[in-house]
N, C-alpha and C positions, 0 to 999 in steps of 0.2 A: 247491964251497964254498957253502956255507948263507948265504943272507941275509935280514934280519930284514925282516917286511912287517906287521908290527903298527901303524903309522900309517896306512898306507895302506887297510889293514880297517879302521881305524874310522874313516876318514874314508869311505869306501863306508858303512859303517853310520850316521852320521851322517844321510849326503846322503839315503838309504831312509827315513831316520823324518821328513825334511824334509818326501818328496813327500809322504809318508804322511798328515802332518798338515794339508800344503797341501791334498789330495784332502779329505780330513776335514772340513776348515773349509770347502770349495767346498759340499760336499753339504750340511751346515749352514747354510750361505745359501739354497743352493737350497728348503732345507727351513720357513725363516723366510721366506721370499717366496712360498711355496706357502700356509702358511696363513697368512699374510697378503693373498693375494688372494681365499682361501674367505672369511674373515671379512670382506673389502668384500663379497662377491659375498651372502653373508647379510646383512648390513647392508642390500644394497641393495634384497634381497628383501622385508624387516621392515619397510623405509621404506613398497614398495610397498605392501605391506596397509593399514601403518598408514594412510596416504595417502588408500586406500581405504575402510578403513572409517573414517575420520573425513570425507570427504566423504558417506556414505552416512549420518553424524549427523550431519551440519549440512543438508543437504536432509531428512531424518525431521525436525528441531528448526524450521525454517522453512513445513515442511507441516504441522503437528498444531498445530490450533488449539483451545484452550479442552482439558475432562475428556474423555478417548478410554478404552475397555475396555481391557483385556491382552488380549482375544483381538485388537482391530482397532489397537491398533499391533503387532503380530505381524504380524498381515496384512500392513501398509503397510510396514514393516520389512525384511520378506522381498521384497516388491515394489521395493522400494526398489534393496534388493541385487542381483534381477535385473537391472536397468535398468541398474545402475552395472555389472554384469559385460558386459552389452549393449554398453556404451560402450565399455570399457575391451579386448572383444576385435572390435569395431571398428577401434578405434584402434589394435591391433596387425597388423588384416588393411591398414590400409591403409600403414601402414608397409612390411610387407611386399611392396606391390604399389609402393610408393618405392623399394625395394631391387630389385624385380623390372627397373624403368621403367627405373633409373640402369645394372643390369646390360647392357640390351639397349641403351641408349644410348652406352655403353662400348663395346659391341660395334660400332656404327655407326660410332662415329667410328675403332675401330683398322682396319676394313673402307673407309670413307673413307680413310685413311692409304695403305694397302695399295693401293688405287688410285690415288690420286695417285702412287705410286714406282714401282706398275710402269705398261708401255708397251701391256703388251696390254690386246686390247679383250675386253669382256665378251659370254657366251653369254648365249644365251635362257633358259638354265635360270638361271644366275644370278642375272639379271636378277629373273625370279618369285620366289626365294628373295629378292633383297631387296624386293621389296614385298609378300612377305608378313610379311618382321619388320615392314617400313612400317605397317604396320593393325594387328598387333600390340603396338606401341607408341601408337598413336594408341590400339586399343581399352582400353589400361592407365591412360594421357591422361585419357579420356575416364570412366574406372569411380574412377581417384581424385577427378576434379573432383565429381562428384557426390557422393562421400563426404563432401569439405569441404563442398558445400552444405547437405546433409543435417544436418552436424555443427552450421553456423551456423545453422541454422535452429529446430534445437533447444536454441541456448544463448539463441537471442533471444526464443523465445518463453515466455510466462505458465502460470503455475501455475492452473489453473481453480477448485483446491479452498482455494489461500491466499485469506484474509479481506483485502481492499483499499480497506474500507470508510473506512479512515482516510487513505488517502492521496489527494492534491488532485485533483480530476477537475473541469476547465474543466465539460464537459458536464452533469455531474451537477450543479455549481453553478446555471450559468445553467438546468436546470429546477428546480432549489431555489426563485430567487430569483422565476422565473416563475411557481411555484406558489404563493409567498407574496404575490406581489402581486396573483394572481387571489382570494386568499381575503381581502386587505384589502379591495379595491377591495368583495367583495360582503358581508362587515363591515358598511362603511361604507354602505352603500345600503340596508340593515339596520336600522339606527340612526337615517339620516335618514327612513325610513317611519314607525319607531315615533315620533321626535323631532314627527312632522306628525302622529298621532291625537290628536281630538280630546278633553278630558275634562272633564267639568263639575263643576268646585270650589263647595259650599258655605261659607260664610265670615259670617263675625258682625261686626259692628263694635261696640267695648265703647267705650261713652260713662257707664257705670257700670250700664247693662244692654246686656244681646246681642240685635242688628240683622242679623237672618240673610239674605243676601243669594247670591242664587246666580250664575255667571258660566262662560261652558265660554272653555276656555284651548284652547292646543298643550300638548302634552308639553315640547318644547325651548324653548317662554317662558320668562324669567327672572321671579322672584319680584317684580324692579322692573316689568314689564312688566304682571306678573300688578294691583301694586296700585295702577300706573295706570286700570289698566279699571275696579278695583273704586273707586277715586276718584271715578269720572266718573259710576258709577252712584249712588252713597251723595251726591254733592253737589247732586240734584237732592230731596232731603230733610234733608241736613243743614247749614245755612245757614253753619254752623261751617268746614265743611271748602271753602269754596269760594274761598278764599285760602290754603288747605293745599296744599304740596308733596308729592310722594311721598318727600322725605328725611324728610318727617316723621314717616311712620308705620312703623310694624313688622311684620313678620310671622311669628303666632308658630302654631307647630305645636304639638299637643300641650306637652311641656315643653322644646320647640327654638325659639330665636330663630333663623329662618332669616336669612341675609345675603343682598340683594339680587341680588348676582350670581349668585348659583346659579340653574339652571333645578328643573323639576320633573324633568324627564330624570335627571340628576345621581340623585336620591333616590330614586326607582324601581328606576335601573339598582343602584343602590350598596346596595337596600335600608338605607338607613340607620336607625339606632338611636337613642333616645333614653335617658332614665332608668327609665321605665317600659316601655321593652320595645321592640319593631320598628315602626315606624310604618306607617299605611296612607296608603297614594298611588294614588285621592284621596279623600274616605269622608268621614273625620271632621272635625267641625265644625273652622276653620280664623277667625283673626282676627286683626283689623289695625287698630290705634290709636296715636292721638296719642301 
């Protein structure tokens, strides 16, 4: 007798297109997480360049100081780049010798394990095989320490060719400050030599004719000093002036009313100027009246 199996095929058929598309969709994941770890894995690659060469322009932009050729930042450029690839497979060799150190240290302690569980003792060969990893780990120890020395030694130290003329140097100040005070100090011992030569001022006294009297001064005398002297000479002739003060008279240069406090120092050094022109200091007829 014939019986009908028509649900039953297409529930078998069904359940086929299930897996079919459960499989389907698995490998489609698989396929979305495959280039999605290529495109981190570029990503990460792109960073690294980038990484690189933007530290490789920020050390170029901190070394080039002032107008440089195209040939010699080429040069430095390219040198630059060495240096930074220098570091950069450095820094992977010693990584690798991290990975090397941890391997065989890994290895120590499952070998420590291994002895402590079992009960037997160890052979003589053994024994040399473990102390030759022993030195071999030390020698690995010992080749990364010096890497990081090497490393900090080159992030500490200076740039010979950056310009640091601007930044604060104790040292350099205090001989600034020492240089400056040796070139006052001999300024000044300068100025009191010349302030102490002697000059001999001719001088007139106007009583409504000219009374030419001559008188040698200092340089750093003041003009009140000057017309005391000439006072004391002019009063032994002029009956007039022998109850005169020296507020009383003037002193006139050329077409300048000198004021008492100035020296002659003053107008020499300063070459001063009058109406008619530069004055001479000390030369020309000079006079002092009531």
């Amino acid at each position: 007798m014939a019986q009908y199996k028509g649900a039953a095929s297409e529930a078998g058929r069904a359940m086929h297109l299930m897996k079919k598309r459960e499989k389907q969709r698995e490998q489609m994941e698989q396929m979305k997480q495959r280039i999605a770890e290529e495109n981190i894995m570029k990503s990460n690659i792109d960073k690294k360049f980038s990484a690189h060469y933007d530290a490789v322009e920020a050390e170029l932009k901190s070394s080039t100081v002032g107008l440089v050729t195209l040939n010699d930042m080429k040069a430095k450029q390219e040198a630059l780049v060495k240096e930074r690839e220098k570091q950069l497979a450095k820094k992977e060799q010693s990584k690798e010798l991290q990975l090397k150190l941890e391997k065989l240290r890994e290895k120590e302690r499952k070998k420590e394990a291994k002895r402590k569980i079992s009960s037997l003792s160890f052979t003589l060969e053994e024994e040399e095989e473990g102390g030759e990893e022993e030195e071999e780990v030390a020698m690995y120890e010992e080749e990364l320490e010096r890497e990081e020395i090497t490393t900090k030694k080159r992030k500490l130290g200076k740039n010979p060719d950056v310009d640091t003329s601007f930044l604060p140097d104790r040292d350099r100040e205090e001989e600034e400050n020492r240089l400056r005070e040796e070139l006052r100090q001999e300024w000044e011992a300068k100025q009191e030599k010349i302030k102490s030569e002697e000059i001999e001022i001719t001088f007139s006294y106007w009583d409504g004719s000219g009374h030419r009297r001559t008188v040698k001064m200092k340089k750093g005398n003041t003009m009140q000093q000057f017309l005391q002297k000439a006072l004391e000479i002019l009063r032994k002739d002029f009956s007039e002036l022998r109850s005169a003060g020296v507020e009383q008279l003037m002193y006139i240069k050329e077409d300048l009313i000198i004021p008492h406090h100035h020296s002659f120092y003053d107008f020499i050094v300063t070459k001063a100027r009058g109406k008619s022109g530069e004055c001479s200091w000390p030369g020309l007829p000079m006079a002092a009246c009531c």
